[in-house]
DOMI-607662 format. One record per residue (C-alpha): residue in three letters; x, y, z. Coordinates in pm, whole numbers, plus 50000, padded with zeros to 5 digits. Layout:
<rs>
+------+-------+-------+-------+
! type !     X !     Y !     Z !
+------+-------+-------+-------+
!  ALA !     X !     Y !     Z !
...
+------+-------+-------+-------+
</rs>
This chain:
<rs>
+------+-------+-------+-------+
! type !     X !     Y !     Z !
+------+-------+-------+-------+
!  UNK ! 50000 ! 50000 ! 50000 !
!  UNK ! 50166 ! 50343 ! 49877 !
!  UNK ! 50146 ! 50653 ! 50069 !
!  UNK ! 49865 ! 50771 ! 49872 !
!  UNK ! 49635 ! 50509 ! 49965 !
!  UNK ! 49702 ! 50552 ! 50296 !
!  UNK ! 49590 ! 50938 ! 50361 !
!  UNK ! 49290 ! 50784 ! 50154 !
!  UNK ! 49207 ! 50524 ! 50397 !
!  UNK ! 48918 ! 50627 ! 50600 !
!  UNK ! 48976 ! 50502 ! 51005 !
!  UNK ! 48705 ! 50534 ! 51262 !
!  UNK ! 48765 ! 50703 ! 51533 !
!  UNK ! 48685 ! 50548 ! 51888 !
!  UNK ! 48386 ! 50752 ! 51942 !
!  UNK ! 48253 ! 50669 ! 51599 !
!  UNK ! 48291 ! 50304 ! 51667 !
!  UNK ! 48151 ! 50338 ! 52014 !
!  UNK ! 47852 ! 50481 ! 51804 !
!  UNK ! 47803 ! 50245 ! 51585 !
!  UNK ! 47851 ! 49967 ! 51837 !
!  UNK ! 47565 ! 50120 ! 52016 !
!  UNK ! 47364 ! 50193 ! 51705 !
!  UNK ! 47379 ! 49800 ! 51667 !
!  UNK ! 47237 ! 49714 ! 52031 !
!  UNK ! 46951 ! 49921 ! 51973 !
!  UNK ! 46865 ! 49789 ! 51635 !
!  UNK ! 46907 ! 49443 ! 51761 !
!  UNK ! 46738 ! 49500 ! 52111 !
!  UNK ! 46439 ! 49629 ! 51879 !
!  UNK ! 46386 ! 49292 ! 51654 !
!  UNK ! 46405 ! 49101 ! 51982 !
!  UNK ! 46104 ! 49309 ! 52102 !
!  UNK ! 45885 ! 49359 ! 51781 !
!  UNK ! 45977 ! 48973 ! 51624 !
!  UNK ! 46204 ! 48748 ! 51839 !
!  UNK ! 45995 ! 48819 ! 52146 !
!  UNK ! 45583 ! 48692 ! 52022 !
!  UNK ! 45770 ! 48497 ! 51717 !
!  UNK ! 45977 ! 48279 ! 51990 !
!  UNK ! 45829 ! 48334 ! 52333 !
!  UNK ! 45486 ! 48433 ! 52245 !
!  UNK ! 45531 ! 48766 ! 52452 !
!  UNK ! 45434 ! 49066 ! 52276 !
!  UNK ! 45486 ! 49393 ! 52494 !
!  UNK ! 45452 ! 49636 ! 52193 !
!  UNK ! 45149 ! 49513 ! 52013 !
!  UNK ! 45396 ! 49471 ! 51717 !
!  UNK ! 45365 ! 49091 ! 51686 !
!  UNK ! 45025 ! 49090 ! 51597 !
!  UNK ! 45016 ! 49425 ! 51404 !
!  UNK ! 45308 ! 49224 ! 51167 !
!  UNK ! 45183 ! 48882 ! 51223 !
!  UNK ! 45464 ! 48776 ! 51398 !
!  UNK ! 45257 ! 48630 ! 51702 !
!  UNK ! 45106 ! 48373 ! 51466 !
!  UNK ! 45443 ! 48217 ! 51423 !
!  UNK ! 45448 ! 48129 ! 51787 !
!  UNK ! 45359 ! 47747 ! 51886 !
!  UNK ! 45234 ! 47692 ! 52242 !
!  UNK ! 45273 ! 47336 ! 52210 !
!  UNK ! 45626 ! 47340 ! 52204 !
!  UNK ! 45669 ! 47525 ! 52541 !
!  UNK ! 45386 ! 47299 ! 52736 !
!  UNK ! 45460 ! 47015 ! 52973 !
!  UNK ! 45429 ! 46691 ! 52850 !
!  UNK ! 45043 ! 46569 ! 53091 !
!  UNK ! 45050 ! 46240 ! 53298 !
!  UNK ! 44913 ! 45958 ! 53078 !
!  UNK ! 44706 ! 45732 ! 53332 !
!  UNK ! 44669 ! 45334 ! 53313 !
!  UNK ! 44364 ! 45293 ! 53171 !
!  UNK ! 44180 ! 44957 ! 53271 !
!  UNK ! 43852 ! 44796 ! 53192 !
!  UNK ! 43713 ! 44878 ! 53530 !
!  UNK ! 43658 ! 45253 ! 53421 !
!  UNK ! 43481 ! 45146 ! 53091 !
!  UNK ! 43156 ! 45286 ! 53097 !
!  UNK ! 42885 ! 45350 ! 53368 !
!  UNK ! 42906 ! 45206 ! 53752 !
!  UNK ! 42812 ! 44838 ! 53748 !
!  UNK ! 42531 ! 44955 ! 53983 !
!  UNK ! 42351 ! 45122 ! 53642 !
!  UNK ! 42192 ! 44878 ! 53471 !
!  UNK ! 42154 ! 44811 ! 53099 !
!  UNK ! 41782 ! 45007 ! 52958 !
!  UNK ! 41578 ! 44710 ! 52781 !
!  UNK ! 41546 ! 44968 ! 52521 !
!  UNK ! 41903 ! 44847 ! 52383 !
!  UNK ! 41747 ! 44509 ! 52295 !
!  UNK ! 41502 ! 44688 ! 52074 !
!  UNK ! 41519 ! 44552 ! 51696 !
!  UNK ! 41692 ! 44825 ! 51452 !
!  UNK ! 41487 ! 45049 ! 51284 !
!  UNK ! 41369 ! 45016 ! 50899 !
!  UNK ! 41546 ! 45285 ! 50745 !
!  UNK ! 41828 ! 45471 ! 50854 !
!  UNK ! 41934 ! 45844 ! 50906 !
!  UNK ! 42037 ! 45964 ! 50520 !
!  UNK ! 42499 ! 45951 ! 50485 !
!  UNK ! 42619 ! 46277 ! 50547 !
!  UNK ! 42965 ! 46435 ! 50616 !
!  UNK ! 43051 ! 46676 ! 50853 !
!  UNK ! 43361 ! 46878 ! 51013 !
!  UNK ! 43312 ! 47013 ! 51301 !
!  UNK ! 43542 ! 47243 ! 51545 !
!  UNK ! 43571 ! 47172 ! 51881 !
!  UNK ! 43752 ! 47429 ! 52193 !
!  UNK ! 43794 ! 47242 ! 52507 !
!  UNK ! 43917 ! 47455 ! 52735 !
!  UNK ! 44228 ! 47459 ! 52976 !
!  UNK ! 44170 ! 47226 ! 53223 !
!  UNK ! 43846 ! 47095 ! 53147 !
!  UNK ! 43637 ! 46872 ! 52946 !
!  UNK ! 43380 ! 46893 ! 52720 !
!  UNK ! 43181 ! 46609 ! 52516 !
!  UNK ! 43018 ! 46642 ! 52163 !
!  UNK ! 42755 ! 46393 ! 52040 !
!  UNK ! 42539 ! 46255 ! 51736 !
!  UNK ! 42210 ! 46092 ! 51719 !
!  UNK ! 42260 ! 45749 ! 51572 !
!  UNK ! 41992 ! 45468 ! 51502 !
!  UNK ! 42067 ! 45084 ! 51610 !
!  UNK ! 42366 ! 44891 ! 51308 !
!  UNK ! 42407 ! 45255 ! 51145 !
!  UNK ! 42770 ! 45265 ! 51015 !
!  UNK ! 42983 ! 45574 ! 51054 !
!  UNK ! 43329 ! 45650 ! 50951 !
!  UNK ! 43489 ! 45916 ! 51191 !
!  UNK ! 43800 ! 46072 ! 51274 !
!  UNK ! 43915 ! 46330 ! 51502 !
!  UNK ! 44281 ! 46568 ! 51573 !
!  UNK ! 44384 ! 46833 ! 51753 !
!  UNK ! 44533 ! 47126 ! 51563 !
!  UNK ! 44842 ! 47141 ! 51760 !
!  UNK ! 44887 ! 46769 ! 51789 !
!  UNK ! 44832 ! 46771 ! 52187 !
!  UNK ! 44797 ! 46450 ! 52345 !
!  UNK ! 44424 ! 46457 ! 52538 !
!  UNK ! 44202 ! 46242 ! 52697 !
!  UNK ! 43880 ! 46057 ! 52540 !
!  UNK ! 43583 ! 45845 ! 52640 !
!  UNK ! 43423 ! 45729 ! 52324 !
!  UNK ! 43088 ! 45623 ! 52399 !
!  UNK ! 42721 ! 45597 ! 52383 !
!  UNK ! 42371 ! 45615 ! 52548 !
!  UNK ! 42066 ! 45463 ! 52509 !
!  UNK ! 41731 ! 45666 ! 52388 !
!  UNK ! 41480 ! 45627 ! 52697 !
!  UNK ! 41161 ! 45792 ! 52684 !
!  UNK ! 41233 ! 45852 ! 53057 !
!  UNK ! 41598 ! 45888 ! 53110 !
!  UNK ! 41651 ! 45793 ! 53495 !
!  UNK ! 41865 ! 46006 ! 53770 !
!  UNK ! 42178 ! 45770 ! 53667 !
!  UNK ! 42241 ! 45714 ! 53337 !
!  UNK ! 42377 ! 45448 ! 53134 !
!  UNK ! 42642 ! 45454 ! 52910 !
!  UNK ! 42896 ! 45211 ! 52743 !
!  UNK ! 43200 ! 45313 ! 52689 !
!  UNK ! 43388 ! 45179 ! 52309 !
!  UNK ! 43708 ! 45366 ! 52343 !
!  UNK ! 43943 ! 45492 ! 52630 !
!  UNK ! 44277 ! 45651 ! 52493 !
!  UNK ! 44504 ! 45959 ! 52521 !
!  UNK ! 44609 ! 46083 ! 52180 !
!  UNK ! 44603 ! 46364 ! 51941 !
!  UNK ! 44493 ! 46187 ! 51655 !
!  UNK ! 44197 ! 45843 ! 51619 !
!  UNK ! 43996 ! 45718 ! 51278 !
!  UNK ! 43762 ! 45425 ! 51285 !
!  UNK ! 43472 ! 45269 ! 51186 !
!  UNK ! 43172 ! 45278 ! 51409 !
!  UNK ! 42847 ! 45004 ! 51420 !
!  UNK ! 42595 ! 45174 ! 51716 !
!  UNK ! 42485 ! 44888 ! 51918 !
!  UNK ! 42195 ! 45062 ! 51984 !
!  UNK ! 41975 ! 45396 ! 51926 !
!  UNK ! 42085 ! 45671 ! 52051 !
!  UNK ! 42334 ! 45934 ! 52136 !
!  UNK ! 42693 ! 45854 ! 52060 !
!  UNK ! 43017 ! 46047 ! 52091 !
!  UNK ! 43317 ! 46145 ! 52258 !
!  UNK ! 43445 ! 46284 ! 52588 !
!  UNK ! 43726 ! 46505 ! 52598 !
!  UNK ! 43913 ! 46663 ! 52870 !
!  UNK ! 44233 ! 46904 ! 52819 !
!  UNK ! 44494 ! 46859 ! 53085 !
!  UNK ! 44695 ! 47189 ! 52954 !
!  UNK ! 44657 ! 47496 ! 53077 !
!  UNK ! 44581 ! 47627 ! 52721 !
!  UNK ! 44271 ! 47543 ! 52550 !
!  UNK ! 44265 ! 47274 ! 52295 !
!  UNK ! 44099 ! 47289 ! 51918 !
!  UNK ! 44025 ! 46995 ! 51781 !
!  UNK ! 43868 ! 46867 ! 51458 !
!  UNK ! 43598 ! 46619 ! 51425 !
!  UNK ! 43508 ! 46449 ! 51080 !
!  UNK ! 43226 ! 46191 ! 51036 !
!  UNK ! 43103 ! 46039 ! 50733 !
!  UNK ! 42758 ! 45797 ! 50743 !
!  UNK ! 42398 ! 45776 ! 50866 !
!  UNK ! 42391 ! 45963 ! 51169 !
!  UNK ! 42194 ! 46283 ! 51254 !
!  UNK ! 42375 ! 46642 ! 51414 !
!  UNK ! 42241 ! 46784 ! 51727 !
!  UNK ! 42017 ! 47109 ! 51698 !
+------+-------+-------+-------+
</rs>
């Protein structure tokens, strides 16, 4: 490098570079709060996450604590042993059916809770169904049915065909009698759950 080159060399001086140094924090402190923070930690002090849409990159599943996965054992299928059976689940099956349909439905079950969603169903119908929650949780189910009474007693029956935790179940379904049928679900999280039910067949929605 010739002398020339050097008086054209531009050096910065140490209160330029403490400048820039500084200049660098604050630029960097700022994507942590507008992006890194709702993007990563779902924390959003500035509103900016959702104004950008950075909030909806933020996965709650990751961050929860894997729940406590019970034995499950044939002694908690279905109601007390004390309940009996309603004669009305001998009755013959019906002529005629409900008409196939198909259906998605939504389902929130909230943070430490449970919720159950049901269809009407007529004795031998055949249903395809499957079910998942959105963020793959693992929760709780009681798949199940009850039998149609014309006067449903204080303790009702119920018989249980499925007790699981997952995040994810498909089957085919015969109803062993008329009735409602459906699941149980209860969220051990502390956030709420959404979930996706899809059923195919001769069954009929609630009002």
């Amino acid at each position: 490098m010739d002398k020339q080159e050097k008086e054209n060399q531009y050096v910065m001086t140490k209160k330029q570079l403490l400048k820039s140094v500084l200049l660098a924090v604050i630029i960097g402190f700022g994507v942590f709060l507008v992006a890194v923070l709702p993007a990563s930690y779902g924390k959003d002090p500035l509103g900016t996450g959702e104004l950008f849409g950075f909030s909806k990159l933020y996965n709650d599943n990751d961050t929860q604590q894997p729940i406590v996965q019970k034995h499950l054992k044939i002694e908690k299928l279905g109601s007390d042993s004390s309940v009996s059976k309603p004669i009305e689940a001998n009755d013959s099956p019906p002529e005629s059916q409900y008409l196939k349909r198909t259906d998605t439905i939504k389902i929130v079950v909230p943070a430490k809770k449970g919720i159950e969603y049901k269809f009407k169903a007529k004795k031998y119908a055949s249903i395809k169904y499957e079910w998942f929650t959105i963020n793959k949780e693992i929760i709780y189910l009681d798949f199940h049915g009850e039998v149609k009474q014309d006067n449903s007693p204080k303790d009702v029956f119920y018989e249980s065909y499925t007790l699981a935790y997952s995040n994810n179940m498909a089957g085919t379904f015969t109803a062993p009698f008329n009735g409602k049928h459906g699941w149980y679900f209860r969220n051990e999280y502390d956030q709420d759950i959404q979930l996706f039910i899809i059923l195919n067949g001769e069954y009929k929605l609630f009002d």
